[in-house]
C-alpha positions in Angstrom: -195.7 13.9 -61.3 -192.1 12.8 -61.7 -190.0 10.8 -59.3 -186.8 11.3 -57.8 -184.0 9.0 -56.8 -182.8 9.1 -53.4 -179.2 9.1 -52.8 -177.9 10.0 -56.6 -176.0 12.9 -55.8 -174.3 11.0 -53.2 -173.5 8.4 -55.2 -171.8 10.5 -57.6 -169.9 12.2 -55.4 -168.9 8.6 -54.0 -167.9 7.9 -57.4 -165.5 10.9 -57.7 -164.1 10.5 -54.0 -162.8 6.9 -54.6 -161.4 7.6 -58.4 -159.3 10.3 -56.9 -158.4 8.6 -53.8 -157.7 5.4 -55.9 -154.9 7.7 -58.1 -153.4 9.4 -55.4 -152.7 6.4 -53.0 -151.5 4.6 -56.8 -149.7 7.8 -58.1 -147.7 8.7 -53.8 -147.1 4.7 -53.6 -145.4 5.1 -57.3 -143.7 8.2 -56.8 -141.8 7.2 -53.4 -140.8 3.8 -55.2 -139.5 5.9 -58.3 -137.7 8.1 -55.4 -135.5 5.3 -54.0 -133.5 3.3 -56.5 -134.1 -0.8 -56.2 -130.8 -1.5 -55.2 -131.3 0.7 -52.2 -133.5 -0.4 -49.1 -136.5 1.8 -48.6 -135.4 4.6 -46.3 -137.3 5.5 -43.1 -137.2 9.2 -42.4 -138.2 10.8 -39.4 -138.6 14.3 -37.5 -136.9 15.2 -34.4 -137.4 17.6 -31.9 -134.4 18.9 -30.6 -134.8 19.6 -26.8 -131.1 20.3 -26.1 -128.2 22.9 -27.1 -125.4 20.4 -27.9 -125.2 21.1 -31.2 -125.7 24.8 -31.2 -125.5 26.4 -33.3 -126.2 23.7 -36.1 -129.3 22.8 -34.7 -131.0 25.1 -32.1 -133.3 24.4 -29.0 -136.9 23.6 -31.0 -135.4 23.1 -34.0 -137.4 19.9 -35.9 -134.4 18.5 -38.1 -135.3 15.2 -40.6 -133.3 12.5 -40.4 -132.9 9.1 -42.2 -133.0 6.2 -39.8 -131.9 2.5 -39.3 -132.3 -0.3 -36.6 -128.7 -0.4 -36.3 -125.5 1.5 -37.4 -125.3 -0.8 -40.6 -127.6 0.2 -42.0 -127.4 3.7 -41.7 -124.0 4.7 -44.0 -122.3 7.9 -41.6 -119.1 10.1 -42.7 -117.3 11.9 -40.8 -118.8 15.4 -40.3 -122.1 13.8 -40.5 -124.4 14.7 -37.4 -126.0 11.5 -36.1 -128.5 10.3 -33.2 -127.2 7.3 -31.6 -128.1 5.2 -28.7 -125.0 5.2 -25.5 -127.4 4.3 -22.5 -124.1 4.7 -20.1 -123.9 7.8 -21.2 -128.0 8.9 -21.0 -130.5 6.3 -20.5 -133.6 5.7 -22.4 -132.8 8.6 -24.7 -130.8 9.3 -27.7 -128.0 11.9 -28.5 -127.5 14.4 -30.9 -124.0 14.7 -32.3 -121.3 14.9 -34.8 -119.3 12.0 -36.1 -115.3 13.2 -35.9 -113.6 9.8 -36.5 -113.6 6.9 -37.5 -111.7 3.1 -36.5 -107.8 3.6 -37.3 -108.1 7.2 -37.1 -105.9 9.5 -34.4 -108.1 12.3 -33.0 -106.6 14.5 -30.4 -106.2 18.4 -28.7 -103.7 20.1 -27.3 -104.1 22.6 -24.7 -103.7 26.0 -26.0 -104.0 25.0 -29.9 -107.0 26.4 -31.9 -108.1 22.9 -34.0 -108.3 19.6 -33.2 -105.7 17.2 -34.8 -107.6 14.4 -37.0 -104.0 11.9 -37.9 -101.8 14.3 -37.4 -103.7 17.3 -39.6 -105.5 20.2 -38.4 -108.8 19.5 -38.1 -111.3 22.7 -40.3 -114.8 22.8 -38.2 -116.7 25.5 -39.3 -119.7 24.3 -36.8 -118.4 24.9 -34.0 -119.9 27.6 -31.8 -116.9 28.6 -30.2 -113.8 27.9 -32.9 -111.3 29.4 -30.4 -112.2 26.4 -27.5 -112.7 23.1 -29.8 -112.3 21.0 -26.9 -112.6 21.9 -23.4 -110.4 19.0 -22.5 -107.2 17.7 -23.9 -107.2 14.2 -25.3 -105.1 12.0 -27.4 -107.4 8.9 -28.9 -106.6 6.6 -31.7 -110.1 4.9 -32.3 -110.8 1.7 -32.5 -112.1 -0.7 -35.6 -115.9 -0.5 -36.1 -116.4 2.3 -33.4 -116.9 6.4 -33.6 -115.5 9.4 -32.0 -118.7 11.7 -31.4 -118.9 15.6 -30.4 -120.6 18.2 -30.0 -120.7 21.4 -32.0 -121.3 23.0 -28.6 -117.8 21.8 -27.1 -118.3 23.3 -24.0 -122.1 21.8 -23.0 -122.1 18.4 -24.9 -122.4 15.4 -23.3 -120.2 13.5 -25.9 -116.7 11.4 -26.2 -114.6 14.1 -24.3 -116.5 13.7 -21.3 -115.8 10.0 -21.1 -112.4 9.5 -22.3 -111.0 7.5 -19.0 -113.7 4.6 -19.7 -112.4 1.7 -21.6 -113.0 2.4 -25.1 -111.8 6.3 -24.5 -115.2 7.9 -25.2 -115.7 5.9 -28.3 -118.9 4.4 -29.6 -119.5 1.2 -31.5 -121.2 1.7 -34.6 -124.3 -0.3 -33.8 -125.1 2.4 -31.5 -126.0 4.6 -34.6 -130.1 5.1 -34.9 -130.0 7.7 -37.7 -128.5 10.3 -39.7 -129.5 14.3 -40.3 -130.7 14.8 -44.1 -131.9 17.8 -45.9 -135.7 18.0 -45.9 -136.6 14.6 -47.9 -139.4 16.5 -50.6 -140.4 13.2 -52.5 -141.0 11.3 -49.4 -143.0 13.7 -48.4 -144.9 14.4 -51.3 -145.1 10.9 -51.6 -146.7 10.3 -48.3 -148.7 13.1 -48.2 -150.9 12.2 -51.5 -151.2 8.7 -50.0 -152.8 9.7 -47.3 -155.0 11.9 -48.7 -155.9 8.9 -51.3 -156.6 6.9 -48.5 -158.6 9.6 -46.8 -160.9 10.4 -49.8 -161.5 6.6 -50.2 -162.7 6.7 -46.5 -164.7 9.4 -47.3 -165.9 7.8 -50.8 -166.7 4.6 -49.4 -168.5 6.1 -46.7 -170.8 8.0 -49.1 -171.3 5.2 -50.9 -173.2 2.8 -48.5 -175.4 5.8 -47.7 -176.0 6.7 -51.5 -177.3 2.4 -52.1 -179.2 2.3 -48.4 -181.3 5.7 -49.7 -181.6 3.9 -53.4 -183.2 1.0 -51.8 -185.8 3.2 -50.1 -188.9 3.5 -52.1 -188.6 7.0 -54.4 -189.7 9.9 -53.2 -192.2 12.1 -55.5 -191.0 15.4 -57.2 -194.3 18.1 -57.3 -194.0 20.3 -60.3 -193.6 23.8 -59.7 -197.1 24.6 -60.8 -200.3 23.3 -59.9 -201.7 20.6 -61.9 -204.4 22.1 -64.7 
């Protein structure tokens, strides 16, 4: 009669589990570090559920766009063109807003009633965005923005809540940077990729670990026998 030890299989699997999940928490830890460049902070990128239709028909009602985000608007870098969330409490309280960045501090943005562009320092203004081209402003305005502070609309002119809607307060609809939370990116692959094999590193590890202690508790039991398959002569 032979013997048996209790637990062997597990251990090996154990074994297995927290090799792989060691190289795949090392090789997604590697890989988003190789993705961002040193000189560069490591960016925090984020879904968002778009519940609105103020930037139809960019983004729709559902859509799930990424976007890169900050603590404050210097440290998110915005252009104009660049669709944006940002944080204007006097304009919607304990929520953020969903639009496009159209000028900047020193720049002249205005519309004039019957014209079919907006004027962006004196130039006609291309927007290819916009759902309605022929209406890109259902209000006329005349706004030369100030230092450190953004002109924000929609792409949905006529059911945005955004800078044209608030032009008689002090700062004529504009925003201060700061106010900037994050900016829309393409869908960030590497991070992730990145992410993705980290956590499933850490999971098998979990797992590995777990199967592990129960593989040495069974070892420590005393060893079961193993009856041939035929009787004994």
């Amino acid at each position: 009669m032979t013997e048996r030890r209790r637990g062997r299989r597990r251990g090996i699997w154990a074994i297995v589990l927290l090799a792989t999940g060691g190289l795949l928490v090392v090789g997604g830890s590697a890989w988003g570090a190789m993705s961002t460049p040193g000189d560069r902070p490591v960016v925090d990128y984020q879904k968002v559920n778009i519940r609105g239709e103020s930037m139809r028909p960019t983004y729709e009602r559902g859509d799930t766009p990424w976007f890169s985000m900050g603590a404050a608007g210097e440290n998110v870098e915005v252009s104009r063109g660049d669709v944006v969330l940002v944080s204007v409490p006097e304009w919607v309280p304990d929520d953020l807003l969903l639009l496009r960045v159209v000028a900047f501090g020193g720049d002249r943005i205005e519309y004039r009633q019957g014209e079919s562009t907006l004027r962006l320092n004196g130039q006609p203004l291309d927007e290819p965005y916009v759902l309605d081209r022929s209406v890109p402003s259902p209000v006329p305005f005349d706004v030369t923005v100030p230092e450190h502070r953004i002109f924000l609309l929609g792409d949905n002119r006529n059911n945005s809540a955004d800078s044209s809607m608030h032009l008689l307060d002090e700062d004529q609809g504009t925003v201060h940077m700061s106010a900037v939370r994050g900016e829309s990116v393409p869908r960030p692959t590497d991070y992730i990729v990145a992410g993705g094999a980290a956590v499933s590193g850490a999971a098998a590890c979990v797992v590995g670990g777990g199967l592990g202690v129960w593989a040495l508790t069974l070892r420590r039991r005393r060893p079961e026998p193993v009856l041939p398959a035929w009787p004994a002569a």
